[in-house]
C-alpha positions in Angstrom: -73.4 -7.7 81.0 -70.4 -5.8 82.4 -67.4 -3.7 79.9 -65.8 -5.2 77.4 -62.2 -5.4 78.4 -59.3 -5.4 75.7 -56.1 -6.5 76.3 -53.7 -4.1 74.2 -50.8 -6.7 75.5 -52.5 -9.1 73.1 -52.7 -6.9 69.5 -48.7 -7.0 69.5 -46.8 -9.5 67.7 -44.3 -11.8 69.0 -41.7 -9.6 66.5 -42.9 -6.4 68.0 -42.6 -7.4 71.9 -39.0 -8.9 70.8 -37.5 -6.0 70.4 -35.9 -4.0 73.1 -36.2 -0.3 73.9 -34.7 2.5 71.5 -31.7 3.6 73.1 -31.5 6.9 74.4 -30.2 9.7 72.2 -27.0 11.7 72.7 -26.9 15.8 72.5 -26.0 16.6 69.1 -25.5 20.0 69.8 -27.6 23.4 69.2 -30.2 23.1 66.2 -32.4 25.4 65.0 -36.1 24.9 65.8 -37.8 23.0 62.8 -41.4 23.9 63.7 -40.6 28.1 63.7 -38.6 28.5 60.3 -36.6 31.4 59.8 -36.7 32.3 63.4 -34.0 32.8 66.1 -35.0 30.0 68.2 -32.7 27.1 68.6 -32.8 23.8 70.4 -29.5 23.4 72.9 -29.8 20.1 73.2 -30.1 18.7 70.0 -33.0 18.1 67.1 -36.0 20.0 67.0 -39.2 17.9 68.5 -41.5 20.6 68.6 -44.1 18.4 66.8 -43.6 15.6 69.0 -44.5 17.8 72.2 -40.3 17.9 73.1 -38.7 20.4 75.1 -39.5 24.5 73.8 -37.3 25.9 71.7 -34.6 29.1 73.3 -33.8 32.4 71.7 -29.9 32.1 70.4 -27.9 31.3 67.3 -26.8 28.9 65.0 -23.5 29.5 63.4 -22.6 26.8 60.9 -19.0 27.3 60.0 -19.0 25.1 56.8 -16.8 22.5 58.5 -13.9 25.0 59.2 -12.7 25.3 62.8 -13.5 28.1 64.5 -10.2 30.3 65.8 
């Protein structure tokens, strides 16, 4: 008797394979790096996704200006 073959194809319902692919996400700008609290390291490019095995975080500040323009 050969290997047992499983079709992963086949565990997915009809709901599941109707949907379409997330679109991808926009740069929202620098954000500090969620997994390293309290540290300098930010995220250029957007959201933290350390945890998710995303792009490393870079050394640089965050300045939030409490919705005020900057001069």
């Amino acid at each position: 008797m050969g290997p047992v073959r499983h079709d992963v194809s086949s565990d997915r319902s009809a709901a599941d394979r109707s949907h379409p692919a997330a679109p991808p996400r926009r740069p929202t700008g620098p954000a500090p790096c969620a997994a390293r609290p309290g540290s300098p390291l930010i995220h250029p490019e957007g959201r933290c996704e350390c945890f998710f095995g995303g792009p490393p975080p870079q050394f640089g500040v965050v300045v939030t200006t409490g919705g005020q323009a900057l001069p």
